[in-house]
DRENDO-1510 file (C-alpha; in Angstrom, 1 decimal, always signed):
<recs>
REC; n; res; u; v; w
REC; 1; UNK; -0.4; -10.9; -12.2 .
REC; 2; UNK; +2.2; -12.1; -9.8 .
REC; 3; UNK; +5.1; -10.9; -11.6 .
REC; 4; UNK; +3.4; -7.0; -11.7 .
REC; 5; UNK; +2.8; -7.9; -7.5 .
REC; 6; UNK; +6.2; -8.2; -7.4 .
REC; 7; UNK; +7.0; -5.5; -9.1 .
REC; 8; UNK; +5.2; -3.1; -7.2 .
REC; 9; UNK; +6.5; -4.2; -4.1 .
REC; 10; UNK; +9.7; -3.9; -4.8 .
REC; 11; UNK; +9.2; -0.4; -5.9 .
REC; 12; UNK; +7.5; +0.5; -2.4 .
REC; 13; UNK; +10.2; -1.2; -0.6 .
REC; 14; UNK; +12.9; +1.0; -2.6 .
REC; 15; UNK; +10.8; +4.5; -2.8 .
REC; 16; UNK; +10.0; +4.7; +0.3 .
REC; 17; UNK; +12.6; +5.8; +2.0 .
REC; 18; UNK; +12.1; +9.6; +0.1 .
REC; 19; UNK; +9.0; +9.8; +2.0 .
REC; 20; UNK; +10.5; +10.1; +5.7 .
REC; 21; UNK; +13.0; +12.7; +7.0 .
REC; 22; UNK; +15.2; +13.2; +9.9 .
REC; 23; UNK; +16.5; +15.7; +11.8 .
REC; 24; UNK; +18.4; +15.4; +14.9 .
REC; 25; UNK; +18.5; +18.3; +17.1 .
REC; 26; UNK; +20.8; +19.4; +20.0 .
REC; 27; UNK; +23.2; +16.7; +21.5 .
REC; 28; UNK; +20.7; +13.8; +21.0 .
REC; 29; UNK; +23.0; +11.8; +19.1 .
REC; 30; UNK; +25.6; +12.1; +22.0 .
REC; 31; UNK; +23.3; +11.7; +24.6 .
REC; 32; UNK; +23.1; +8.1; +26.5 .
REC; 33; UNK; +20.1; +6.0; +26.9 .
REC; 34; UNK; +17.1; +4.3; +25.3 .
REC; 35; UNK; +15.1; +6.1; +22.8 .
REC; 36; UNK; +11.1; +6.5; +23.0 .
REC; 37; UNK; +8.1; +8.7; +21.3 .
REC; 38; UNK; +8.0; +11.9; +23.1 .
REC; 39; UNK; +5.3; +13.0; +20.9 .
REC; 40; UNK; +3.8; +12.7; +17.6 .
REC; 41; UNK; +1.2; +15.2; +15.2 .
REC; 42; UNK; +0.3; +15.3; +11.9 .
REC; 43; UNK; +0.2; +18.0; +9.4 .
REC; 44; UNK; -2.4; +18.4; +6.7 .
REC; 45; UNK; -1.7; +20.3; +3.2 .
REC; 46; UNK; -4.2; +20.7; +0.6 .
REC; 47; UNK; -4.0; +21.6; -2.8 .
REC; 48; UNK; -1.7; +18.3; -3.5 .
REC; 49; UNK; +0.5; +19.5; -0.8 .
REC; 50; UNK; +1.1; +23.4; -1.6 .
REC; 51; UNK; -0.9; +25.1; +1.2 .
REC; 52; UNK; -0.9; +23.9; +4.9 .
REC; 53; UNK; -4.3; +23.8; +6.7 .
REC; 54; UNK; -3.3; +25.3; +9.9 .
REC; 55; UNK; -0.1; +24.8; +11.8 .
REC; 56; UNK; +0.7; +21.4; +14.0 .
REC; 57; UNK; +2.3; +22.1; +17.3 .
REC; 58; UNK; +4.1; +19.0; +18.4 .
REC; 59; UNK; +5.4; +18.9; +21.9 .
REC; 60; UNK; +9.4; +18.9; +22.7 .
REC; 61; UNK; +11.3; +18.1; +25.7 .
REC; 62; UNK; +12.7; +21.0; +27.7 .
REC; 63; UNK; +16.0; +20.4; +26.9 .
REC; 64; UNK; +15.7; +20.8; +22.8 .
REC; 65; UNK; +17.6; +17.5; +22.4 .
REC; 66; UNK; +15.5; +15.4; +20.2 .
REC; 67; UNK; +15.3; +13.7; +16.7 .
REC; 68; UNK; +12.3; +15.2; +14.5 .
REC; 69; UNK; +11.0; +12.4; +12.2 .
REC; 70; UNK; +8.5; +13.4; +9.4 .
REC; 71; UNK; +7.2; +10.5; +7.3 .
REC; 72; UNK; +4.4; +9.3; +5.2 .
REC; 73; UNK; +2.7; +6.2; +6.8 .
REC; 74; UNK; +0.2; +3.7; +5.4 .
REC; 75; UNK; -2.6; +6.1; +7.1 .
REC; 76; UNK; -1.3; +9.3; +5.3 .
REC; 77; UNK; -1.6; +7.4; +2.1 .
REC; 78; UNK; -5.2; +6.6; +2.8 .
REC; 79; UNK; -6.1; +10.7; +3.2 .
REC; 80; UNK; -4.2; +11.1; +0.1 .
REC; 81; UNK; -5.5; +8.4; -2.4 .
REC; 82; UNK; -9.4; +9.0; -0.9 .
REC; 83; UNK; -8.8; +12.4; -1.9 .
REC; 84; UNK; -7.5; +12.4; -5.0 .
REC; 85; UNK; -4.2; +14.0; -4.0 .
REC; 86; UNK; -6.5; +17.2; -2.7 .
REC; 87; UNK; -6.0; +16.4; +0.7 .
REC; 88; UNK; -2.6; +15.0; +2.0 .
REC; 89; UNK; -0.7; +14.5; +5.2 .
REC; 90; UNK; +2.3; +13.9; +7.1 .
REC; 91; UNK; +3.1; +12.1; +10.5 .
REC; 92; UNK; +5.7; +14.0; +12.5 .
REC; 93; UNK; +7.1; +11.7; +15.3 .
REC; 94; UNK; +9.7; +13.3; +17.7 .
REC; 95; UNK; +11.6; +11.2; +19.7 .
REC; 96; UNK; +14.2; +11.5; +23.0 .
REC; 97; UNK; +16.0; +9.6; +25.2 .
REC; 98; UNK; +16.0; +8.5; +28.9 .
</recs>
């Protein structure tokens, strides 16, 4: 039993990183200072993910410089395996700087 535990972590550890994508917009990578959430949303899909159950309006700074993360987190998992797969969801983070 603690060889398969082992097993599956390591899998999670390595696939994992498939799940979350980033996209840098503007001149945030040039810009100076500290990074921090501006604001985060999350977007729902049914139908394992081929239709989109409305659409999420996250909030972005003025400027348009910002980093757009979209990932699958421990609580996206949880809609998804309660559901069968029916129901799943992403966490879109977007993040600026000071």
């Amino acid at each position: 039993m603690k060889k398969y535990s082992l097993i599956i972590v390591g899998c999670a550890l390595t696939l994992a990183s498939c799940m979350t994508t980033s996209t840098t917009v503007g001149s945030y990578n040039e810009d100076p200072g500290k990074q921090y959430t501006y604001a985060t949303g999350k977007q729902l899909w049914i139908g394992f993910g081929l239709l989109p159950i409305g659409k999420t309006t996250v909030a972005t700074p003025a400027d348009g410089n910002c980093e757009v993360i979209s990932k699958f987190v421990f609580g996206d998992f949880l809609i998804s395996s309660l559901t069968g797969g029916i129901l799943t969801s992403r966490t879109i983070i977007i993040k600026d700087k000071k």
